[in-house]
Structures are given as C-alpha cells and as structure tokens.
N, C-alpha and C positions, 0 to 999 in steps of 0.2 A: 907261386904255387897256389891253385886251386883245392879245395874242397872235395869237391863234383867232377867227374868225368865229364865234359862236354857241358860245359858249366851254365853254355850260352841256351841250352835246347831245353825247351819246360818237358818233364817224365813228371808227372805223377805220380810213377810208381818207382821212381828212386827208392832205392834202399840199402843201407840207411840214409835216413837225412834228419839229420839232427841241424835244424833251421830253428832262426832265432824268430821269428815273425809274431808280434803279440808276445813277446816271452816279458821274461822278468830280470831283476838283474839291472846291468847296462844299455838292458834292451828295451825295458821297461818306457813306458809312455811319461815320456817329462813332465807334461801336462796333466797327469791320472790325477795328480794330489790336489792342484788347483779346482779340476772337474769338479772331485767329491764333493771340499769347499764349498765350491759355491751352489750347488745342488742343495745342501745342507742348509744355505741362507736364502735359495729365493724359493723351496718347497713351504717353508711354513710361512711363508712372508703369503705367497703367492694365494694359500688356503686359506690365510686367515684375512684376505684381500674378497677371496670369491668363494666362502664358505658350504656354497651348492654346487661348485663344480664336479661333473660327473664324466665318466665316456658319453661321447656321441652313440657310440657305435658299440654293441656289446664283443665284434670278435674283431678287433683291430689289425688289418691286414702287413703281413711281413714283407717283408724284402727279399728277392727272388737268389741270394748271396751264399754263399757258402765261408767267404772270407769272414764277414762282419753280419752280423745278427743284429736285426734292425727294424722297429716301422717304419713301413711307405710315408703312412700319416699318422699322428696322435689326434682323431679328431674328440674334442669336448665343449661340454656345454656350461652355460654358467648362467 
C-alpha cells in the first residue's frame, strides 16, 4: 500500500502530502548533533586562530535550490 496515488510521478501540487523530507523525529538528520559539535569547537578555535578574518565579499551569493538553502561560496579573508 502506497501513500500517493501514482506514487512514482513528481505533482508538486499533490495534496495532501504530508512528506517527511528535512523533518524531525525518526526523520531527523543522524548527523545534526555531531554538525552542531563540531561547529561549536572549530568556530572559536578557527577566530581565535585568524582573529581578522572577515567576508570577502559583502553579499555572498546563494544557491539557485529550493530544497536546501546554501552558499555557492563562503569567500574570506584573513
């Protein structure tokens, strides 16, 4: 038993669609907790390494995505 009518065909505008994608839960990203971690230890590690680092660039260009929310690049200077 499916979900979705015609489960295999992308609608967009299905509805409803109560899809787990990004969610929470058992759905949740295994990985999220390590992420934070270590974000946590190599940001102040990394500042207090190169305590002038800035943006390059003052409007740092996005990712053309609808899925995931992203820069292209992080450029900076140091």
């Amino acid at each position: 038993r499916t979900l979705f009518e015609d489960p295999d065909r992308v609608n967009i505008e299905r509805n409803p669609n109560p899809h787990v994608a990004f969610s929470a839960g058992p759905h949740f990203c295994v990985g999220a907790g390590l992420a934070r971690l270590e974000a946590q230890l190599v940001f102040p590690r990394l500042l207090q390494r190169l305590p002038r680092l800035e943006l390059a660039e003052a409007n740092p260009e996005y990712r053309e995505t609808i899925t995931l929310r992203g820069l292209k690049a992080l450029r900076v200077a140091f």
